[in-house]
C-alpha positions as CSV (number, residue, x, y, z in Angstrom):
1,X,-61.2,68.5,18.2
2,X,-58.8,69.7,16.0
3,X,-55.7,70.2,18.5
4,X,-56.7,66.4,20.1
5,X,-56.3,64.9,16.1
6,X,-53.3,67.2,15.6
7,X,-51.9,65.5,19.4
8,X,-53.0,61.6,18.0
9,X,-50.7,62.2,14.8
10,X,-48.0,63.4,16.4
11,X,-48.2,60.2,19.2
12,X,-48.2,58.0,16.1
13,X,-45.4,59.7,14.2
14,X,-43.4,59.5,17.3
15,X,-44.1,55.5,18.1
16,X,-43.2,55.1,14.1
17,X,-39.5,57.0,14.9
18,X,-38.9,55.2,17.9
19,X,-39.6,51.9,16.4
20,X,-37.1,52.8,13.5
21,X,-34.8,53.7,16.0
22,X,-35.5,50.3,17.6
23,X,-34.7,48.4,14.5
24,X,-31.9,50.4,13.1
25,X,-30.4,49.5,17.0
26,X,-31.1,46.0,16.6
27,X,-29.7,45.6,12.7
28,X,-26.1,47.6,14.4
29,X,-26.0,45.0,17.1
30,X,-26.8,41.9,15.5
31,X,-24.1,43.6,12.8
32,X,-21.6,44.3,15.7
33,X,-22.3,40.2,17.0
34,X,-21.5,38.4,12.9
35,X,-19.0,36.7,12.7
36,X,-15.3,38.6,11.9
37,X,-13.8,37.2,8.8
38,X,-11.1,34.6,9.7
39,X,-7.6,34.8,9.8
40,X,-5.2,32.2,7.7
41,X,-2.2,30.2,8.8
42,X,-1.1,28.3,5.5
43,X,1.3,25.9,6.3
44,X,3.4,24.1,3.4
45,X,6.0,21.9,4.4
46,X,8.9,21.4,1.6
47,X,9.1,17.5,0.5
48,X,7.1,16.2,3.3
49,X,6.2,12.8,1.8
50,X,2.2,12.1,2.8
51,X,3.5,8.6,4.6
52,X,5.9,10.7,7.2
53,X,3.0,12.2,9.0
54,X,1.8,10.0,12.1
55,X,-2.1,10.6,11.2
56,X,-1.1,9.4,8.3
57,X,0.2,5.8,9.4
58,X,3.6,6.4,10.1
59,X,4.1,4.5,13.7
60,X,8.3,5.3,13.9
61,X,8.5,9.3,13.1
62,X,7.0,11.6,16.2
63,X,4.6,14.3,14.8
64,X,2.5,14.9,17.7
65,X,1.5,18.6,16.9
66,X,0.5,17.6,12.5
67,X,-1.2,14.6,14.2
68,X,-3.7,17.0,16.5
69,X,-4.1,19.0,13.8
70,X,-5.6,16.5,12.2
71,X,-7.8,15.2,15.4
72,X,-9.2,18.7,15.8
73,X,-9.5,19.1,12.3
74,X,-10.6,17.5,8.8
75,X,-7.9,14.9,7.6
76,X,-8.2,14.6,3.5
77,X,-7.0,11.4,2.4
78,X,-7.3,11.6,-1.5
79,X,-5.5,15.4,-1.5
80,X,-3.6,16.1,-4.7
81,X,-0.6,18.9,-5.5
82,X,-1.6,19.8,-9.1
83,X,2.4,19.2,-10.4
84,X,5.2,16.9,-8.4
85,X,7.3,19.9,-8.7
86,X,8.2,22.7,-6.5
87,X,7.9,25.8,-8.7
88,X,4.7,24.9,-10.5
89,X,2.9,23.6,-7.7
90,X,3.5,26.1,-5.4
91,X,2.1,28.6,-8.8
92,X,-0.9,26.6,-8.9
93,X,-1.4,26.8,-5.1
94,X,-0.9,30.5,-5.0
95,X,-3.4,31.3,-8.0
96,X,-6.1,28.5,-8.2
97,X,-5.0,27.6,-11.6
98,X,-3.0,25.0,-13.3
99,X,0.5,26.3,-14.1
100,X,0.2,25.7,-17.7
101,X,-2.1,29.0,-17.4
102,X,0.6,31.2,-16.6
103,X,3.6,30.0,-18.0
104,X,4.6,28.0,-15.2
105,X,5.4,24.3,-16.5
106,X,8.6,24.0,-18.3
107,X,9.6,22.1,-22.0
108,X,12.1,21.3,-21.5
109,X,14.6,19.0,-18.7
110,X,14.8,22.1,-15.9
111,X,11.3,22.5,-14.5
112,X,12.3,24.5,-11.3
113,X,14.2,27.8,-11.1
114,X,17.6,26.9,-9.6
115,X,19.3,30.5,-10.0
116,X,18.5,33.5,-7.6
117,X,19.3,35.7,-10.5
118,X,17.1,33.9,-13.4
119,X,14.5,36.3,-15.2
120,X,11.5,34.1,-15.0
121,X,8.6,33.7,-12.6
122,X,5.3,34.1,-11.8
123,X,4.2,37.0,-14.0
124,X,3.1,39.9,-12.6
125,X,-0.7,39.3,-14.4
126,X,-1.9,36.5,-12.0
127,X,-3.3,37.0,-9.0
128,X,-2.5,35.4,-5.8
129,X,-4.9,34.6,-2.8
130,X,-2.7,36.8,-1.1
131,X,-3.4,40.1,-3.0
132,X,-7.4,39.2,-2.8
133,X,-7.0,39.4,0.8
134,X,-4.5,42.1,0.7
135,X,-7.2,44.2,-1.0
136,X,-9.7,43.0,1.7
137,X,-7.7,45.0,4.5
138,X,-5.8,41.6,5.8
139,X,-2.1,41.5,7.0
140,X,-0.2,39.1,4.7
141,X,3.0,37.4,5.1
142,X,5.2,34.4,3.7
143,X,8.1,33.4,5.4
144,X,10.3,30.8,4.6
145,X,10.3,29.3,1.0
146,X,9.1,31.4,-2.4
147,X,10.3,29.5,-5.3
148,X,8.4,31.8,-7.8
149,X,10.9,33.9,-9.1
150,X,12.1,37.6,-8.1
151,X,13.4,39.9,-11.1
152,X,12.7,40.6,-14.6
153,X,15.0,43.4,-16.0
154,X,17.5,44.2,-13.3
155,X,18.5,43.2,-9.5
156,X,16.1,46.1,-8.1
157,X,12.6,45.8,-9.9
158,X,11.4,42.9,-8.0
159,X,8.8,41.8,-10.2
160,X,7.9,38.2,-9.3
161,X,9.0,39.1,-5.7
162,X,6.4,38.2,-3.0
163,X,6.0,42.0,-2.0
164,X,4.9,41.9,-5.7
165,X,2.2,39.6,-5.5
166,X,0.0,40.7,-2.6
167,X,2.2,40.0,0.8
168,X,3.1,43.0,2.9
169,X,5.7,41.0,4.7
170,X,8.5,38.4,3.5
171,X,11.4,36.9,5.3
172,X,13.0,33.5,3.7
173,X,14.8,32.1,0.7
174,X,13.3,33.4,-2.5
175,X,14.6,30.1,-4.6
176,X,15.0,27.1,-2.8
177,X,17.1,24.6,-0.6
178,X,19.6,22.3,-1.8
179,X,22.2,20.2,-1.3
180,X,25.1,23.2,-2.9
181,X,23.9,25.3,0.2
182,X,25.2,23.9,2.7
183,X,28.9,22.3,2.7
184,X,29.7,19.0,2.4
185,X,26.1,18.1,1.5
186,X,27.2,17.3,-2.3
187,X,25.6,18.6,-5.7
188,X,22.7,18.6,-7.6
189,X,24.6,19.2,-10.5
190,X,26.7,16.7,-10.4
191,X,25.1,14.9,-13.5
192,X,25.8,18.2,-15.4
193,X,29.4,18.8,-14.5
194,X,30.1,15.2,-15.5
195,X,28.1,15.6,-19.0
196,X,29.6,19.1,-19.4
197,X,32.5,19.5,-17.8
198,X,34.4,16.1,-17.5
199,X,33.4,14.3,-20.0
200,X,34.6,17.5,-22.8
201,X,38.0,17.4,-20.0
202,X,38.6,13.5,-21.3
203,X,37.9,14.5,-24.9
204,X,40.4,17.1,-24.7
205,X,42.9,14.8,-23.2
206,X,42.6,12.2,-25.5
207,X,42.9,14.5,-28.5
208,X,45.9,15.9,-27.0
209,X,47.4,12.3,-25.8
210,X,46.7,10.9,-29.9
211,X,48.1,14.1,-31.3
212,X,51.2,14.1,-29.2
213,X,51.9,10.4,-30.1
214,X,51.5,10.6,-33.9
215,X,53.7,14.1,-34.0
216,X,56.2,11.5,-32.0
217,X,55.9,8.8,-34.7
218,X,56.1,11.3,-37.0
219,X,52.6,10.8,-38.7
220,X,51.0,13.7,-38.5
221,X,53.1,17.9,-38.5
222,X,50.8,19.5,-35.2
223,X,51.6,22.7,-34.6
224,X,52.3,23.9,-31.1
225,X,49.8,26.4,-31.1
226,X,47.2,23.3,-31.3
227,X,48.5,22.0,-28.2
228,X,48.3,25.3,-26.7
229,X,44.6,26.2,-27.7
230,X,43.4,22.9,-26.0
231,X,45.3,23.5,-23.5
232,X,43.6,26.5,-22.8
233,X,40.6,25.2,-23.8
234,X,41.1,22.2,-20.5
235,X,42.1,25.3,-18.3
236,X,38.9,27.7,-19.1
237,X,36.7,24.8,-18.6
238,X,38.7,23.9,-15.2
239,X,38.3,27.3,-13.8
240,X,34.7,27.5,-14.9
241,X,34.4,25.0,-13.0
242,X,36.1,26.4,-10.1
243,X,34.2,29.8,-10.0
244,X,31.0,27.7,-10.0
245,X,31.6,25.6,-7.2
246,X,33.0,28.7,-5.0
247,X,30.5,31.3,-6.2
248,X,26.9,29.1,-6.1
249,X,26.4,29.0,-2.6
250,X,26.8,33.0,-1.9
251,X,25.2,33.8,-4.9
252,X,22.2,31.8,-4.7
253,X,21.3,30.4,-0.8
254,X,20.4,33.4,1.2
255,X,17.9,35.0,3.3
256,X,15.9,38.4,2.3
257,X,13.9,40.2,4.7
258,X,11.2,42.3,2.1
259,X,13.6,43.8,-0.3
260,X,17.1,43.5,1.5
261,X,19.4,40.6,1.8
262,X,20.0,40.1,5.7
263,X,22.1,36.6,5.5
264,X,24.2,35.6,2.4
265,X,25.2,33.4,2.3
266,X,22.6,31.4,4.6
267,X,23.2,30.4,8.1
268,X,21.8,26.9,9.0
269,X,22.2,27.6,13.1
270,X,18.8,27.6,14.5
271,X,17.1,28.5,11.3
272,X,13.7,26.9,11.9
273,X,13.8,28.8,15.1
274,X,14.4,32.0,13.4
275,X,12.0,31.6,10.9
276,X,9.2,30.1,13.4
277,X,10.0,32.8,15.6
278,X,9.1,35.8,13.1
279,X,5.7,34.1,12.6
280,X,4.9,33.7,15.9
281,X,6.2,37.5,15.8
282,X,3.8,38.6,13.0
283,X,0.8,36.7,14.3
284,X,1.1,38.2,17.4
285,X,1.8,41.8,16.0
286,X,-1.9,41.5,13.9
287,X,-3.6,39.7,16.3
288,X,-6.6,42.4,16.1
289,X,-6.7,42.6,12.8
290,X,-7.0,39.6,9.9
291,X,-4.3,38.2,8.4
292,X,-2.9,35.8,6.1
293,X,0.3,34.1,7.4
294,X,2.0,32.0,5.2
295,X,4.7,29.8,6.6
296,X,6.6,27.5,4.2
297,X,9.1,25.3,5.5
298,X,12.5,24.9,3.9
299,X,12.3,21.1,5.8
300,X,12.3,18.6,4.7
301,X,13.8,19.4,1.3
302,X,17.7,18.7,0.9
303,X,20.2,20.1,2.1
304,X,18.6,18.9,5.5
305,X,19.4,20.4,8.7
306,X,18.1,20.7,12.5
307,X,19.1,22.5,15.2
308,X,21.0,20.6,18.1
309,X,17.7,19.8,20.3
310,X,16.5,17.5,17.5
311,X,19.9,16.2,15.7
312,X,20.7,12.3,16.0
313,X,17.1,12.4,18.4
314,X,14.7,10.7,15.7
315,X,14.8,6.9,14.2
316,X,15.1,8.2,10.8
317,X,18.6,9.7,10.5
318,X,18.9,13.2,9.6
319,X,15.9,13.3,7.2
320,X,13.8,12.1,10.8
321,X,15.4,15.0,12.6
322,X,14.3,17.7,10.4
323,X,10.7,15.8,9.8
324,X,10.5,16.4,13.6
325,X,12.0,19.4,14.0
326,X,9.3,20.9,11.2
327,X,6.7,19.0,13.6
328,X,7.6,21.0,16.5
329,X,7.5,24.6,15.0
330,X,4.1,23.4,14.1
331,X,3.2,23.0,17.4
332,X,4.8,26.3,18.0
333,X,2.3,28.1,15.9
334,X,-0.6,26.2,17.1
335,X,0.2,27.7,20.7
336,X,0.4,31.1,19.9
337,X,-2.7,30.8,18.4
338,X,-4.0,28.9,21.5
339,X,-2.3,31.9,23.6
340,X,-3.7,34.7,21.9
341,X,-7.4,33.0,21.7
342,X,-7.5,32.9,17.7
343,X,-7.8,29.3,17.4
344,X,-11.4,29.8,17.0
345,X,-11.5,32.2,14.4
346,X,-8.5,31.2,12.6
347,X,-8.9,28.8,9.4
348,X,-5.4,26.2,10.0
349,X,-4.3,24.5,7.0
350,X,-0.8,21.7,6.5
351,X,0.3,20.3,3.5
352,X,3.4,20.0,1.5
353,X,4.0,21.1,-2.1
354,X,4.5,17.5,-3.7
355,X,5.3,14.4,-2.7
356,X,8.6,13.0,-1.1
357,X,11.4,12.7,-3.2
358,X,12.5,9.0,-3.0
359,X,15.7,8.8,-5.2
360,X,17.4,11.5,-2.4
361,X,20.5,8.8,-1.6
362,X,23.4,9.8,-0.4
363,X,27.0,8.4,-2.0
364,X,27.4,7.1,1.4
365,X,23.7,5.1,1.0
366,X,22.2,7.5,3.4
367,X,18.3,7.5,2.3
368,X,17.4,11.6,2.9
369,X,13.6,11.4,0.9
370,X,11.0,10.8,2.9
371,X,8.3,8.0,2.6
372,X,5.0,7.9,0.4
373,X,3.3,5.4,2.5
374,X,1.8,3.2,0.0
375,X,2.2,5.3,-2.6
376,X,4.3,4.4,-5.9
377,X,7.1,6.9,-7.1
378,X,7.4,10.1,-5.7
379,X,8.4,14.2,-6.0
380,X,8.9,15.0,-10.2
381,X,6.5,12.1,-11.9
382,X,2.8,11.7,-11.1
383,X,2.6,7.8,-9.3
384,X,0.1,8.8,-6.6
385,X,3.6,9.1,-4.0
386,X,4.6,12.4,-6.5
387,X,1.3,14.1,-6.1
388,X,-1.0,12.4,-3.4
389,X,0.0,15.1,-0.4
390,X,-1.2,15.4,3.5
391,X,-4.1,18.0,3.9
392,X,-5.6,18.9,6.9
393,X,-7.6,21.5,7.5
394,X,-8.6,22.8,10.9
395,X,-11.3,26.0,12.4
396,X,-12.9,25.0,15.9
397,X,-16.1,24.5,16.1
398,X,-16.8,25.7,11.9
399,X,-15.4,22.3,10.7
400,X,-16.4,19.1,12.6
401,X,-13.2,17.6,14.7
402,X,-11.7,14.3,13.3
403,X,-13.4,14.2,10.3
404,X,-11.9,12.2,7.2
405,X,-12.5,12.9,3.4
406,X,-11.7,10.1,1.0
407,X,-12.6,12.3,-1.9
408,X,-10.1,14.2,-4.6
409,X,-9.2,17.5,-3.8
410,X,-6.8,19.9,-4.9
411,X,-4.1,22.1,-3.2
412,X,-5.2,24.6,-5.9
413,X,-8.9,24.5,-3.9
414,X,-7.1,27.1,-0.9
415,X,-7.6,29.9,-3.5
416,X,-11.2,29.7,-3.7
417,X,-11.9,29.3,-0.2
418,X,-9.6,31.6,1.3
419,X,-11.1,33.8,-1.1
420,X,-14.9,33.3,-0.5
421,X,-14.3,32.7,3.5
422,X,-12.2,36.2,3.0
423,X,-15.4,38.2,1.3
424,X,-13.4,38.5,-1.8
425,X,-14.8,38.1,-5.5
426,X,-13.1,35.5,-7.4
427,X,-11.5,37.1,-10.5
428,X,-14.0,37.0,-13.0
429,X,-10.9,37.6,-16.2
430,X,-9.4,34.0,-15.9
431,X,-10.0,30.0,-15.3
432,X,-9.8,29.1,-12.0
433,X,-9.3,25.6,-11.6
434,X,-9.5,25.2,-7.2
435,X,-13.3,24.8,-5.9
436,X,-14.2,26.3,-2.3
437,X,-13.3,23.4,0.0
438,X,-16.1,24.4,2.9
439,X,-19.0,22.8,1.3
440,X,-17.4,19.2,1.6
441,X,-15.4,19.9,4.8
442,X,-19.0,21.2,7.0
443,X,-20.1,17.9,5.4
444,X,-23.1,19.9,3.1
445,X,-21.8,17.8,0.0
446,X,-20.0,14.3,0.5
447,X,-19.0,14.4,-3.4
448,X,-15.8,16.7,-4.4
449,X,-16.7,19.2,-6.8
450,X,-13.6,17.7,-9.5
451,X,-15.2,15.1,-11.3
452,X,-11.9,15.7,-13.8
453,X,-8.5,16.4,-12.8
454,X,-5.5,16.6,-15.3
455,X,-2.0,15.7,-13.9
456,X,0.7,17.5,-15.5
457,X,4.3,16.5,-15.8
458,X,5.7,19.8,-16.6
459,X,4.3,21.2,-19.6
460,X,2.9,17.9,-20.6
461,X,-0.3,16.5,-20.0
462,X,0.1,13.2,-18.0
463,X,-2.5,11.4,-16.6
464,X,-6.7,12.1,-16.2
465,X,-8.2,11.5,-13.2
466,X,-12.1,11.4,-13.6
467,X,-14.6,10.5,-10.0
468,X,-17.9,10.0,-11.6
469,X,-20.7,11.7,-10.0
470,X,-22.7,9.2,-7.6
471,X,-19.8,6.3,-8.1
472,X,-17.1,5.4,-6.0
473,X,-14.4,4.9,-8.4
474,X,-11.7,7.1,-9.2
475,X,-10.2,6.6,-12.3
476,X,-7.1,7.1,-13.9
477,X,-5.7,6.7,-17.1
478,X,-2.0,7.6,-18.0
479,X,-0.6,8.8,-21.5
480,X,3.0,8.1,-20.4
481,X,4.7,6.7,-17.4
482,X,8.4,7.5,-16.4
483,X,11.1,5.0,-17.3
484,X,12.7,4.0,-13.5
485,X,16.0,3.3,-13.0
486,X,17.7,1.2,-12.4
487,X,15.1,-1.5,-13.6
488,X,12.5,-2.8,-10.6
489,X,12.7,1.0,-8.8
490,X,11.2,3.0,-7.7
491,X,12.4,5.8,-9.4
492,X,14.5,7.7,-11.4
493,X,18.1,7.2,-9.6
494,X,20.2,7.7,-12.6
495,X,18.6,11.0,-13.2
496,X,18.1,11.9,-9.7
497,X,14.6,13.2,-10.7
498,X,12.3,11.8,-13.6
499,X,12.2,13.5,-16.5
500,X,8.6,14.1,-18.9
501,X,9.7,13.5,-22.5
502,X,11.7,11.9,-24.9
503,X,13.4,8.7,-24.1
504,X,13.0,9.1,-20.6
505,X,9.3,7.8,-20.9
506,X,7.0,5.2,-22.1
507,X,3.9,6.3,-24.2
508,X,1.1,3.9,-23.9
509,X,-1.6,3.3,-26.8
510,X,-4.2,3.0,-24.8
511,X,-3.6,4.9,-21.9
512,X,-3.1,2.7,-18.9
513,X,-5.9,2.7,-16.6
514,X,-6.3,2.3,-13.0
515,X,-9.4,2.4,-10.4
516,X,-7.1,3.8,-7.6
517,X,-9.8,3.9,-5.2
518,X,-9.4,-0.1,-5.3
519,X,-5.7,0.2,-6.6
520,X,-4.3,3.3,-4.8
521,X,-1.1,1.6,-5.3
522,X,-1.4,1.4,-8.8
523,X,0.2,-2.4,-9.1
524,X,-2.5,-3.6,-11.7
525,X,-3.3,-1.8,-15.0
526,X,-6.6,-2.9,-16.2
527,X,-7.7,-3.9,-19.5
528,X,-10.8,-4.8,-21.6
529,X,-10.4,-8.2,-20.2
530,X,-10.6,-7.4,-16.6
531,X,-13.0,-3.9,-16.9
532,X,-15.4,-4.0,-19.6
533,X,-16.6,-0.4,-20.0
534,X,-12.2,-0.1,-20.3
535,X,-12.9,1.9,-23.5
536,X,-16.2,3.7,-22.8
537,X,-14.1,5.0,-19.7
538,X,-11.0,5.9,-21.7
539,X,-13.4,7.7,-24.1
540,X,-15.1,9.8,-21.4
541,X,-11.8,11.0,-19.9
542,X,-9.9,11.5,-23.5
543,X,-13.0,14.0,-24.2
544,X,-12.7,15.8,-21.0
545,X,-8.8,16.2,-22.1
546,X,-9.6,17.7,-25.2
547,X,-12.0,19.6,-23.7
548,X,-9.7,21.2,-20.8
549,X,-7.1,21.5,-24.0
550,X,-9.2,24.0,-25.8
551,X,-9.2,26.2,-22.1
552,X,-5.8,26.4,-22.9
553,X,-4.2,30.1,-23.5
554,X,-0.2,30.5,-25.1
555,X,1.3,31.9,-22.8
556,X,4.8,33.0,-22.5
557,X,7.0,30.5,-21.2
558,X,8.6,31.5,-17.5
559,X,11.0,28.3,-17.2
560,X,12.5,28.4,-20.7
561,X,16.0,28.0,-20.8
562,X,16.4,31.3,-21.5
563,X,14.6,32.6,-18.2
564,X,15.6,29.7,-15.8
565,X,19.6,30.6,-16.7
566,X,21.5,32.6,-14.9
567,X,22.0,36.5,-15.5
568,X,25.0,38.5,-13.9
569,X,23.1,41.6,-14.3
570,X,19.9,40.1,-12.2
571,X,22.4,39.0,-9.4
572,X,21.3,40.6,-6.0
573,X,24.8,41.1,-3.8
574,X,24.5,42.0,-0.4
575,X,28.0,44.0,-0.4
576,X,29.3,45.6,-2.5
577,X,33.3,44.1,-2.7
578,X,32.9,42.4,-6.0
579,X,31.7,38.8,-5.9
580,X,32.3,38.0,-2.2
581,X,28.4,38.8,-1.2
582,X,28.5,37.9,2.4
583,X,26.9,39.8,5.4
584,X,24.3,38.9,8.2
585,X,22.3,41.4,9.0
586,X,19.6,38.9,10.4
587,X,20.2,40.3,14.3
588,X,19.6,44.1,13.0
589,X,16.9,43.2,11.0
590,X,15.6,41.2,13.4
591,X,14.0,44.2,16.0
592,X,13.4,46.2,13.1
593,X,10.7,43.2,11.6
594,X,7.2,44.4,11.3
């Protein structure tokens, strides 16, 4: 009896250890069969105004591959940059945050970095969607445009450089693309060599012409060394001058590859190729592993450019031809992914970092801005054409296929939901302004998760934009509006971009207010006479100001004049024969990528 209850025990204890062994096999597979984490392609065109984009209504500008994006994908319609300004809206994209929150949004007239060898940037304290991920084992990469900054106390300690702020990889332009890049494109600054340089050269002159004639007429004893010192006065300004105009292209348009300068200056000959090509290179190179790719385009900001297969080929001139040619290294990337058999697991996103800069006219008339659709104004004031951008979003059979969100969203909202879709915590130390896109995109909310959203024009608060929960207005109600010109514009053509203060504005007292989900144009203010809750409204969305206001941290100030000025010890030189700073290394660099 005792040996037959001794065999019953051990039956049972061995049914209980194989049905252990039964579940713990069970729990590994179904853990072997969840879903992998997805990979990221971020794409951010430069510029791109939201009425270039066919899917968007353009019928005359070919973008077939942005266009099935958007038929396989989730087309946003109401999709906001959170500044009209390159350098703080790509800060806000890259952290979740308005860029008043790190320093980013300048007070004064320059609101970009313009020098390669300026001291500001994005500070090394913020945190980037790219170093979440970075610290959840994926591959990161940006090629193409930065625009955040890359040294603080010399040319080697890289602090706002992208390797600094989570991306294993970069390969592109670490300010930005303009017309002083490539020859015969004209100046930005030719406003400020007129205000500095010739008006002081016509001062100088006519001192020296009324001085010379009343030594002549013998009213006034001038000595010669007068003559002389403005005379040297005209020639230091001249060869200022000089040196700027010879030196700005090397110093400032080139191409890095991680730490090293590989073209300076920068090559415009099949650029988009290159840079299309080392994506599709890194993509295919971390194929089994996730990854982050980050591809901003340098089209379709000025200078523009295209390679020969697309020059003089579109109906819109040369800003057309690079439009398209941006198109097509879409398509490009979609293929590999199609190739490789990532589409599926691989979250797609297009946008572009503001809205299309309409006063970009050439002195020979040719229009090189791009179109905002319905949209007034454009890139540098916040009309809905400056900050109302194309976002589509795109994952096979996660987000439903031609789907289209009329509701405000944020190109800060990529931090959050790369972050959650990544497995990462959210930083628990800091505001984050962005909201986790999936929610409304698998259509388990219709109502955007920003009832508020505040509009900065630089480091001035602009305009509020508050969507009432169960409503379908948007409202909108503007402290100050830019002062177009010439009168009847669009725009601030006498400035080339507008400006956020001072005389350059008009304050309004009340705020004007628009509905622009029945105004999206924003032709028709209204007024106590034509929306009677007109004050209650205003009321509602001052308070949220002054509630986001009190959020607000000082900061230090990364685009102050002092840091967005340009520092000769900060100047990266590819050689090292003085000032001439010209190689390509872009062919040996080239097989040694990663």
């Amino acid at each position: 009896m005792h040996g037959k209850l001794v065999w019953i025990f051990l039956k049972e204890d061995t049914c209980t250890t194989h049905l252990r062994l039964l579940l713990l096999l069970l729990l590994c597979e179904a853990q072997g069969h969840a879903a992998p984490r997805p990979n990221f392609v971020l794409l951010m065109a430069d510029d791109l105004g939201i009425g270039d984009p066919g899917c968007y209504g353009n019928t005359t500008l070919r973008t077939p591959n942005i266009d099935r994006l958007a038929a396989e994908g989730v087309k946003l319609t109401q999709h906001l940059a959170a500044s009209p300004l390159c350098t703080p809206s790509r800060a806000a994209f890259m952290t979740g945050r308005y860029p008043i929150r790190s320093g980013m949004a300048s007070q004064s007239f320059i609101g970009v970095f313009i020098f390669s060898a300026s001291s500001g940037g994005l500070p090394t304290s913020e945190i980037t969607f790219a170093k979440l991920l970075k610290n959840q084992g994926y591959s990161t990469a940006l090629i193409g445009k930065w625009h955040l900054g890359t040294n603080c106390h010399n040319k080697t300690d890289f602090c706002h450089h992208p390797l600094s702020h989570g991306f294993d990889y970069f390969h592109g332009i670490p300010v930005t693309n303009l017309r002083d890049c490539k020859p015969g494109e004209g100046s930005v600054f030719t406003r400020g060599i007129r205000v500095l340089v010739f008006i002081p050269l016509q001062i100088i002159a006519i001192t020296l012409l009324t001085l010379a004639v009343l030594k002549c007429l013998g009213l006034l004893h001038v000595p010669p060394v007068v003559f002389f010192c403005l005379l040297c006065l005209a020639a230091m300004i001249l060869g200022l001058l000089l040196c700027f105009l010879h030196y700005f292209r090397p110093l400032n348009c080139f191409l890095m590859r991680n730490h090293e300068i590989t073209q300076q200056p920068l090559s415009y000959d099949s650029l988009t190729q290159r840079l299309t090509a080392d994506a599709a290179q890194f993509i295919r190179r971390n194929a089994g592993t996730p990854f982050l790719l980050l591809l901003s385009y340098l089209h379709v900001h000025t200078a523009l450019f295209s390679s020969p297969d697309f020059a003089g080929h579109s109906q819109h001139g040369a800003y057309g031809d690079a439009a398209e040619e941006l198109d097509w290294s879409v398509g490009q990337i979609l293929n590999v992914l199609d190739e490789l058999k990532l589409a599926n697991n691989t979250l797609v996103y297009f946008t572009s970092d503001q809205g299309a800069h309409v006063e970009e006219v050439t002195t020979k008339g040719e229009v090189h801005g791009g179109s905002n659709g319905i949209y007034k104004g454009g890139k540098a004031n916040n009309w809905e054409g400056g900050i109302r951008i194309p976002g589509i979003l795109r994952w096979p059979g996660v987000i439903q296929a031609g789907l289209v969100i009329d509701e405000p969203t944020s190109n800060m909202d990529i931090f959050p939901t790369v972050a959650k879709l990544a497995g990462s915590p959210l930083p628990e130390d800091r505001i984050i302004d962005g909201h986790d896109l999936m929610p409304l995109l698998q259509g388990k909310t219709q109502h955007s998760d920003h009832e508020f959203l505040f509009h900065y024009c630089n480091f001035y608060l602009n305009a509020v934009r508050w969507h009432p929960r169960n409503s379908t207005s948007v409202w909108k109600a503007f402290f100050f509006t830019p002062k177009f010109s010439p009168e009847g514009a669009n725009g601030c053509f006498s400035t080339h971009v507008c400006f956020c203060h001072g005389h350059f504005v008009s304050r309004h007292h009340p705020p004007l207010l628009f509905d622009v989900a029945k105004d999206p144009g924003e032709r028709t203010p209204l007024s106590p006479a034509t929306e009677p809750r007109f004050r209650e409204i205003l009321a509602v969305m001052q308070q949220a100001a002054d509630r986001h206001a009190e959020t607000l941290q000082a900061v230090p100030n990364q685009l102050s004049l002092g840091n967005v000025l340009w520092k000769p010890w900060l100047q990266m030189c590819c050689s090292s024969s003085g000032l001439s700073c010209q190689c390509d290394r872009e062919n040996q660099a080239k097989g040694a990528s990663r």
